[in-house]
PyMOL CGO cylinders between C-alpha atoms (Angstrom):
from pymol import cmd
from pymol.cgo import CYLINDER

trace = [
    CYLINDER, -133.82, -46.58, 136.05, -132.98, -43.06, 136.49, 0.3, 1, 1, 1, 1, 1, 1,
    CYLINDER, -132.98, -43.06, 136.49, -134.27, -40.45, 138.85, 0.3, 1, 1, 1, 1, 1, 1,
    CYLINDER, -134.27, -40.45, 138.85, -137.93, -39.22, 138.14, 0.3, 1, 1, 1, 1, 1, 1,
    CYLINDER, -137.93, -39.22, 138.14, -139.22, -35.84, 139.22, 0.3, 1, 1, 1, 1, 1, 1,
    CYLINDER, -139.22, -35.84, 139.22, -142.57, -34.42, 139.31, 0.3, 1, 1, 1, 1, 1, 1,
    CYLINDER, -142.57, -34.42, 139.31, -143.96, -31.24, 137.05, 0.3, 1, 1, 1, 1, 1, 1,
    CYLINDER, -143.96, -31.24, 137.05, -143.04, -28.98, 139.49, 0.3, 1, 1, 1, 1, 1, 1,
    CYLINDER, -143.04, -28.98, 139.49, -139.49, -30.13, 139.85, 0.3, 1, 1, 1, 1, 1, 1,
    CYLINDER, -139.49, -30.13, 139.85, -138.64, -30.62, 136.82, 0.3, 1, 1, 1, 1, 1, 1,
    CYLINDER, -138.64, -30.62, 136.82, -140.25, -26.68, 136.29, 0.3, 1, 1, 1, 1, 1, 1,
    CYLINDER, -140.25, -26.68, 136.29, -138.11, -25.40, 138.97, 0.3, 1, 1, 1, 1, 1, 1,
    CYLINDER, -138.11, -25.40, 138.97, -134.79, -26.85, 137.41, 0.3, 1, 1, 1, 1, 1, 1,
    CYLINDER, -134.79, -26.85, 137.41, -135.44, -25.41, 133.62, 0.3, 1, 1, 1, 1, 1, 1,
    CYLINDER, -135.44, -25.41, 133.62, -137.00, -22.06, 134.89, 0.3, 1, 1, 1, 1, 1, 1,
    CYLINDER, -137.00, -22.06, 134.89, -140.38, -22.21, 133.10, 0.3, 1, 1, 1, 1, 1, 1,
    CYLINDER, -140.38, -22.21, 133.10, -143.93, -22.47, 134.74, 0.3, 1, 1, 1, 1, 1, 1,
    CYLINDER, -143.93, -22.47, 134.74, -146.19, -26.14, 134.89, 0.3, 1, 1, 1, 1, 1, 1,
    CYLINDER, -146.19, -26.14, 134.89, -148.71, -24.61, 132.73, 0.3, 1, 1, 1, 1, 1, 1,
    CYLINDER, -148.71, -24.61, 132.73, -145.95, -24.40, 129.86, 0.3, 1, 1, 1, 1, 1, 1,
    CYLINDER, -145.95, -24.40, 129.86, -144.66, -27.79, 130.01, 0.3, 1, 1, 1, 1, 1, 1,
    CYLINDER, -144.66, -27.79, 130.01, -148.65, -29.02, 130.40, 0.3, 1, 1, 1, 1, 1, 1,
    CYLINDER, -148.65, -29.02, 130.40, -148.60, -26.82, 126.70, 0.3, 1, 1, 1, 1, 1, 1,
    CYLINDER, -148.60, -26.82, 126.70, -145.33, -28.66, 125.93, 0.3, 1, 1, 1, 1, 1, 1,
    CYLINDER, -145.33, -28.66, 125.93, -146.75, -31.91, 126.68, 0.3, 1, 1, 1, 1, 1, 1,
    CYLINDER, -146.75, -31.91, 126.68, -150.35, -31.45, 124.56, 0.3, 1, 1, 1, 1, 1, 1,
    CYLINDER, -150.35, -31.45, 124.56, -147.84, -30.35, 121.33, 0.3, 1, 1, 1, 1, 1, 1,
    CYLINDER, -147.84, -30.35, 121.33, -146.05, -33.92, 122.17, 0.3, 1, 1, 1, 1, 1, 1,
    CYLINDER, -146.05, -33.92, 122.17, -143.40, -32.13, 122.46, 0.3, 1, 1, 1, 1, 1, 1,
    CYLINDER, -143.40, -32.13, 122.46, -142.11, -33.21, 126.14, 0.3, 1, 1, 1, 1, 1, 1,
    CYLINDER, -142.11, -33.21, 126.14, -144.56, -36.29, 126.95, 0.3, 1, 1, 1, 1, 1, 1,
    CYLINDER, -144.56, -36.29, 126.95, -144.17, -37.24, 130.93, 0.3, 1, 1, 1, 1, 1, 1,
    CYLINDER, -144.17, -37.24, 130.93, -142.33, -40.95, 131.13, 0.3, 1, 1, 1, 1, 1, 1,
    CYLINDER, -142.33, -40.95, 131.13, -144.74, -42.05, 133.85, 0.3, 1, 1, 1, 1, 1, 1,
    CYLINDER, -144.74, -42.05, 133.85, -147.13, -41.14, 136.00, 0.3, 1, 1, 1, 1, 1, 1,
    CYLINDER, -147.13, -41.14, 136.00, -147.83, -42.13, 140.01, 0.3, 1, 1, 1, 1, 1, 1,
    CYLINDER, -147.83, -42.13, 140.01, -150.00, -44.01, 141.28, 0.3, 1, 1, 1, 1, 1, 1,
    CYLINDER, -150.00, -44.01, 141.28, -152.12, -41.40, 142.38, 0.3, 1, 1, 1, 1, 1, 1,
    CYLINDER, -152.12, -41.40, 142.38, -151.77, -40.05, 138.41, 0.3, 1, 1, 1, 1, 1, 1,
    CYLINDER, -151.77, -40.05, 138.41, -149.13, -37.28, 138.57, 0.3, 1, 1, 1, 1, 1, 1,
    CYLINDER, -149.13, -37.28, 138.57, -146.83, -36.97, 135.55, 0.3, 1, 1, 1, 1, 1, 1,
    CYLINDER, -146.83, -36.97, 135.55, -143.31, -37.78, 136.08, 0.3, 1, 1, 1, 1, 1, 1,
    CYLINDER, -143.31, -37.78, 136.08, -140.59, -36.89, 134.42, 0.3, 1, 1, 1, 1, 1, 1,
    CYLINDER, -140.59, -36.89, 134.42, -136.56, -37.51, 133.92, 0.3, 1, 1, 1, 1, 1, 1,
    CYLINDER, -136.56, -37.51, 133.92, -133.00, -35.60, 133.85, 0.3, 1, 1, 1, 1, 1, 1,
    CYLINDER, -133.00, -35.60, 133.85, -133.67, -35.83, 130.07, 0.3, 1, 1, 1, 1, 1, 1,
    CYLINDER, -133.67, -35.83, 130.07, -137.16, -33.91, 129.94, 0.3, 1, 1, 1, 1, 1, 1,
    CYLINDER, -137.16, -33.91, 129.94, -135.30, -30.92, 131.87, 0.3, 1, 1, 1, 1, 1, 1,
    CYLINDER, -135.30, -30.92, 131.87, -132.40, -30.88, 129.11, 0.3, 1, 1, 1, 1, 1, 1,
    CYLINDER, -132.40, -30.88, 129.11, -135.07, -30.94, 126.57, 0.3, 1, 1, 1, 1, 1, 1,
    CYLINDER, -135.07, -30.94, 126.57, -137.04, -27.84, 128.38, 0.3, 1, 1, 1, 1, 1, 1,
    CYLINDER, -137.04, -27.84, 128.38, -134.33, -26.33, 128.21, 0.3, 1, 1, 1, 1, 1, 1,
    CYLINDER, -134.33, -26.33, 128.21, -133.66, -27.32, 124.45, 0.3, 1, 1, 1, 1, 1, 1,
    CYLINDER, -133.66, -27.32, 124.45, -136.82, -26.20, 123.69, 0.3, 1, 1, 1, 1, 1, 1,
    CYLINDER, -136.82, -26.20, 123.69, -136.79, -22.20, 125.83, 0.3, 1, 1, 1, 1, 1, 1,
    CYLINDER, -136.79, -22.20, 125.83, -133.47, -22.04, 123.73, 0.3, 1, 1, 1, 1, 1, 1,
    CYLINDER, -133.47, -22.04, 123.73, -134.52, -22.49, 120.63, 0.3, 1, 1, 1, 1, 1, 1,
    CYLINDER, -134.52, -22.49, 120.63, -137.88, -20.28, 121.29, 0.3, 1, 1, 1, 1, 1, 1,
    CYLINDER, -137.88, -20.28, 121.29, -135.51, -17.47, 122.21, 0.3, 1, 1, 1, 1, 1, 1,
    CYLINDER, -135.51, -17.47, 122.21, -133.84, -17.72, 118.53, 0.3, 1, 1, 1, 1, 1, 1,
    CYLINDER, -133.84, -17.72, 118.53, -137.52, -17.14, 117.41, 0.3, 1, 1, 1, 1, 1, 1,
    CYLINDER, -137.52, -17.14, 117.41, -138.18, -20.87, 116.07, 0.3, 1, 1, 1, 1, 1, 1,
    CYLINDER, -138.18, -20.87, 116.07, -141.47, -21.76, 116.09, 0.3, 1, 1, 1, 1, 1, 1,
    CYLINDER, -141.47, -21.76, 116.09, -142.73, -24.88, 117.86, 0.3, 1, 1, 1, 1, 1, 1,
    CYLINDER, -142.73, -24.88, 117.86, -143.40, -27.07, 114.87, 0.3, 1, 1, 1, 1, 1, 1,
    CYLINDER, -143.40, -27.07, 114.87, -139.68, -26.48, 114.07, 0.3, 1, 1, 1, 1, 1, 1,
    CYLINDER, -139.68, -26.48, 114.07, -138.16, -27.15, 117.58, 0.3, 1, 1, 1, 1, 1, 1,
    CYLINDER, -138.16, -27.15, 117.58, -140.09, -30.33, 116.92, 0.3, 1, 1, 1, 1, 1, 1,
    CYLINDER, -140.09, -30.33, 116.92, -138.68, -31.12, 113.94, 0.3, 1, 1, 1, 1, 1, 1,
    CYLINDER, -138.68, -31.12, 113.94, -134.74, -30.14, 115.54, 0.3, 1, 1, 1, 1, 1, 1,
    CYLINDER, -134.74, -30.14, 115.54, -135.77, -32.53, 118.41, 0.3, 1, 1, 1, 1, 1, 1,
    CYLINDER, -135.77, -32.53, 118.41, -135.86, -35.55, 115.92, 0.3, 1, 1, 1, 1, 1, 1,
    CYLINDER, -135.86, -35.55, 115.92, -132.95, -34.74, 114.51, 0.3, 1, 1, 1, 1, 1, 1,
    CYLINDER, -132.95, -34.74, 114.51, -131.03, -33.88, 118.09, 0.3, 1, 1, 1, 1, 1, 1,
    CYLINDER, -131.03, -33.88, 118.09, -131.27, -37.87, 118.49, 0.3, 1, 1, 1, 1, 1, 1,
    CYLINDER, -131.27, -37.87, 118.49, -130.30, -39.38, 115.35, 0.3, 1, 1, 1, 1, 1, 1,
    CYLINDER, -130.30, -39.38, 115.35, -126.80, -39.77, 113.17, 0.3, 1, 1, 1, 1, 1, 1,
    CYLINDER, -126.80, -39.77, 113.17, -124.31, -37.35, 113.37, 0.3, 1, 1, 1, 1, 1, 1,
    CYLINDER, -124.31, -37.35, 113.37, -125.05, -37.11, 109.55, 0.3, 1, 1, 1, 1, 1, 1,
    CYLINDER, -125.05, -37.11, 109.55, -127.93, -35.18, 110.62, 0.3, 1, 1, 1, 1, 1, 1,
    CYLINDER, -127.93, -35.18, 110.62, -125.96, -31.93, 111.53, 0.3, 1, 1, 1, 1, 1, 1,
    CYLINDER, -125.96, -31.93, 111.53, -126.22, -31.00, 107.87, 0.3, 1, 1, 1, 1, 1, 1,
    CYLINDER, -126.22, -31.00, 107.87, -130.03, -30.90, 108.26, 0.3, 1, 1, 1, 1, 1, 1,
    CYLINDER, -130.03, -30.90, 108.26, -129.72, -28.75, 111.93, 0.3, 1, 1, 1, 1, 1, 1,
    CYLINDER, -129.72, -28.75, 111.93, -127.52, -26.85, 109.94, 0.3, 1, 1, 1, 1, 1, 1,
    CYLINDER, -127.52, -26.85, 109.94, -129.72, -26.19, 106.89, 0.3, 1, 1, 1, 1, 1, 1,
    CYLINDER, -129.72, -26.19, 106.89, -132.58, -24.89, 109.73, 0.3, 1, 1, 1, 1, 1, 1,
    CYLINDER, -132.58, -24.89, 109.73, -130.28, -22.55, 111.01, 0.3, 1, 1, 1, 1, 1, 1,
    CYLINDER, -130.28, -22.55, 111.01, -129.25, -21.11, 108.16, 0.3, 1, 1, 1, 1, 1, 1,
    CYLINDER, -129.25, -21.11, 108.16, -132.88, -20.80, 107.31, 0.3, 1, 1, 1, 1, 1, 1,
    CYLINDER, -132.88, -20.80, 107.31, -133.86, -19.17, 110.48, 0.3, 1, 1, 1, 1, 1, 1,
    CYLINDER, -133.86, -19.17, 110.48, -131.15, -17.00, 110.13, 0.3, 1, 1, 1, 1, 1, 1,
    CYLINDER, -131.15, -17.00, 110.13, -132.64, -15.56, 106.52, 0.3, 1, 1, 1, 1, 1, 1,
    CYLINDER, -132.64, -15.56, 106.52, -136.04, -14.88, 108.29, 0.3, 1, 1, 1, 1, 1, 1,
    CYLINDER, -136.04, -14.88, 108.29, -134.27, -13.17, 111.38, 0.3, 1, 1, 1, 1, 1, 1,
    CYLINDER, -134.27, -13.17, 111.38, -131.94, -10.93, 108.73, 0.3, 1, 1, 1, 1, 1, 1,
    CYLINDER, -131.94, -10.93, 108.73, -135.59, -10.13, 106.73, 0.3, 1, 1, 1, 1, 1, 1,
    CYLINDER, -135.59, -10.13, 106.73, -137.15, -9.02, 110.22, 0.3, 1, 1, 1, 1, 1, 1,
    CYLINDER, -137.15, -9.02, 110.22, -134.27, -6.92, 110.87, 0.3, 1, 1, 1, 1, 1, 1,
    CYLINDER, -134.27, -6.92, 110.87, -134.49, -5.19, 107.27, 0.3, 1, 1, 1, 1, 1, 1,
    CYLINDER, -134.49, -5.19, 107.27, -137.93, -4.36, 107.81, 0.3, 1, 1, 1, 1, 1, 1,
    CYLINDER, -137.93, -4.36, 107.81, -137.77, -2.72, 110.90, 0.3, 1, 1, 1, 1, 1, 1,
    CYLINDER, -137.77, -2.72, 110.90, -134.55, -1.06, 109.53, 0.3, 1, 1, 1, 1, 1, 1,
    CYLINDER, -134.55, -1.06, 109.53, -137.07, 0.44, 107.40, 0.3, 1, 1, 1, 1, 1, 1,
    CYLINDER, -137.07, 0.44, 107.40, -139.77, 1.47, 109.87, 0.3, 1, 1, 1, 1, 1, 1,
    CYLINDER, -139.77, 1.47, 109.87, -137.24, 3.16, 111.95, 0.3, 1, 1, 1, 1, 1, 1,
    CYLINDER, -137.24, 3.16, 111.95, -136.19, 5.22, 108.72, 0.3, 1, 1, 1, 1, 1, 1,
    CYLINDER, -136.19, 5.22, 108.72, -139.73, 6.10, 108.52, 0.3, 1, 1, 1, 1, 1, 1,
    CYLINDER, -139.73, 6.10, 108.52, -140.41, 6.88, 111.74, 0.3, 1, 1, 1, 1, 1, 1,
    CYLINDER, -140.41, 6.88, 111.74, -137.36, 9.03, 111.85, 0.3, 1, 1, 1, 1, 1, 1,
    CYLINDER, -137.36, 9.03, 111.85, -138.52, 10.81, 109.06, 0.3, 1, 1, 1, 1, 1, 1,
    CYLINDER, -138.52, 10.81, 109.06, -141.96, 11.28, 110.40, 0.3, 1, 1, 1, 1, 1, 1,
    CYLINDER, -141.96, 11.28, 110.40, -139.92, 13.02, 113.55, 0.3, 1, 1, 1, 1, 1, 1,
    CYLINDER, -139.92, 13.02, 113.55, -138.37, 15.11, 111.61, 0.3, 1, 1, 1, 1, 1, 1,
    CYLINDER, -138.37, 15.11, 111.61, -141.11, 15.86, 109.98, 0.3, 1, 1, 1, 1, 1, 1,
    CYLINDER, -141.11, 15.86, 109.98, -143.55, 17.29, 112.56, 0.3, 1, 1, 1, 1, 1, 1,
    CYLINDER, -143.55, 17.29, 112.56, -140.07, 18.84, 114.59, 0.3, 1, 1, 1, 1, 1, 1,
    CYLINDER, -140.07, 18.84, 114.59, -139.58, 20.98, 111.09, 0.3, 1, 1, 1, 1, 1, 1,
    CYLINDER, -139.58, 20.98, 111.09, -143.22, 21.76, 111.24, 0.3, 1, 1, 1, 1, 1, 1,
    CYLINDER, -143.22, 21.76, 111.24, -143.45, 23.37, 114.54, 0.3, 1, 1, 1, 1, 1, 1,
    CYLINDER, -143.45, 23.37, 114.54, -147.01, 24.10, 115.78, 0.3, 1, 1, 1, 1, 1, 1,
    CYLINDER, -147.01, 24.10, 115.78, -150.06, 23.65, 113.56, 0.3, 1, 1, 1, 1, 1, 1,
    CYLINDER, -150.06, 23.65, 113.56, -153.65, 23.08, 113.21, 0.3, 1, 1, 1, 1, 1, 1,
    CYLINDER, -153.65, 23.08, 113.21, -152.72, 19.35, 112.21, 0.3, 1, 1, 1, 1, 1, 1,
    CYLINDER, -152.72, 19.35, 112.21, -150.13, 16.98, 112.88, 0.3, 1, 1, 1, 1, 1, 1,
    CYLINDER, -150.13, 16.98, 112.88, -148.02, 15.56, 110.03, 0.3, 1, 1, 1, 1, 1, 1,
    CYLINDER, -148.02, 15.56, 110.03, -147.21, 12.49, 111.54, 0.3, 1, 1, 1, 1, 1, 1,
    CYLINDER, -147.21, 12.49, 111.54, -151.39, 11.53, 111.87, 0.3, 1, 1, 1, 1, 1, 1,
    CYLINDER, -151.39, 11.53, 111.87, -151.60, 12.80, 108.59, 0.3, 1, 1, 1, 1, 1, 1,
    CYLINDER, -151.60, 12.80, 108.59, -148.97, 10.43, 106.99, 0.3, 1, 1, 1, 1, 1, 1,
    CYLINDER, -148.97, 10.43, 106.99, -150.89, 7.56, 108.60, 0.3, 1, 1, 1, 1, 1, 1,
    CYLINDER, -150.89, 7.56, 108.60, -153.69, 8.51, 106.58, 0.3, 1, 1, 1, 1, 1, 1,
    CYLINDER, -153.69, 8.51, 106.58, -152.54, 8.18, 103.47, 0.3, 1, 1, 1, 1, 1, 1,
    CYLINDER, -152.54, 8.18, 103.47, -153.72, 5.07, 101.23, 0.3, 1, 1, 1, 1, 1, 1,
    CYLINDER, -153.72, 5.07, 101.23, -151.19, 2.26, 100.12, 0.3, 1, 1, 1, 1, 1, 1,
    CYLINDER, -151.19, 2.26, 100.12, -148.47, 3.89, 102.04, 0.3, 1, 1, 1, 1, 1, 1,
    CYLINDER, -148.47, 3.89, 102.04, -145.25, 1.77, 102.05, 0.3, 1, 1, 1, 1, 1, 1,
    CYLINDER, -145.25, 1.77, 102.05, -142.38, 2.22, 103.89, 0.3, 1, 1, 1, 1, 1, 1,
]
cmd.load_cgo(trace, "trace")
């Protein structure tokens, strides 16, 4: 058998805190493969490869219900790189709308700049205004 580390190790090699992998471990997403005798978790070279897996995947914005789902397909066929693949692309069309809508709120927020700088001074400001207006859209 392999060489087991504690929370804290296993923390200090993928650079994230006990309290998340504690988190990690109640979504059954990294379950500890063993405990001491006196009851602390213990964990393996895999679980810090999988911390890491799973910081990685955060930081490309997927949730934690989908790293799950990538983690059961990280260990079967290689016919399941279609499927990975699939998720990606997926991802990617959520990341692209994000990106288009705060393409828009910078237009607006431009415009509301310009806005009060054309203005100059005045009993009111446009931009407060603007925000009070029903239905807006940007």
């Amino acid at each position: 058998m392999g060489q087991r580390f504690t929370i804290g190790k296993i923390a200090n090699l993928a650079g994230t805190s006990i309290q998340t992998i504690r988190y990690y471990e109640r979504c059954r997403l990294l379950p500890p493969n063993g405990r001491t005798e006196s009851g602390y978790r213990l964990y393996t070279e895999e679980a810090v490869q999988k911390l890491r897996f799973i910081k990685n995947a955060q930081s490309l914005g997927f949730s934690l219900a989908e790293i799950a789902r990538l983690l059961r397909l990280r260990v079967g066929s290689p016919a399941q790189c279609g499927k990975t693949m699939a998720r990606v692309k997926a991802r990617l069309k959520v990341v692209q709308g994000k990106i288009s809508g705060l393409r828009a709120i910078e237009r607006t927020l431009r415009l509301l700049i310009r806005t009060c700088a054309a203005r100059g001074t005045s009993s009111s400001c446009p931009i407060l205004e603007n925000f009070e207006i029903k239905d807006r859209r940007i």
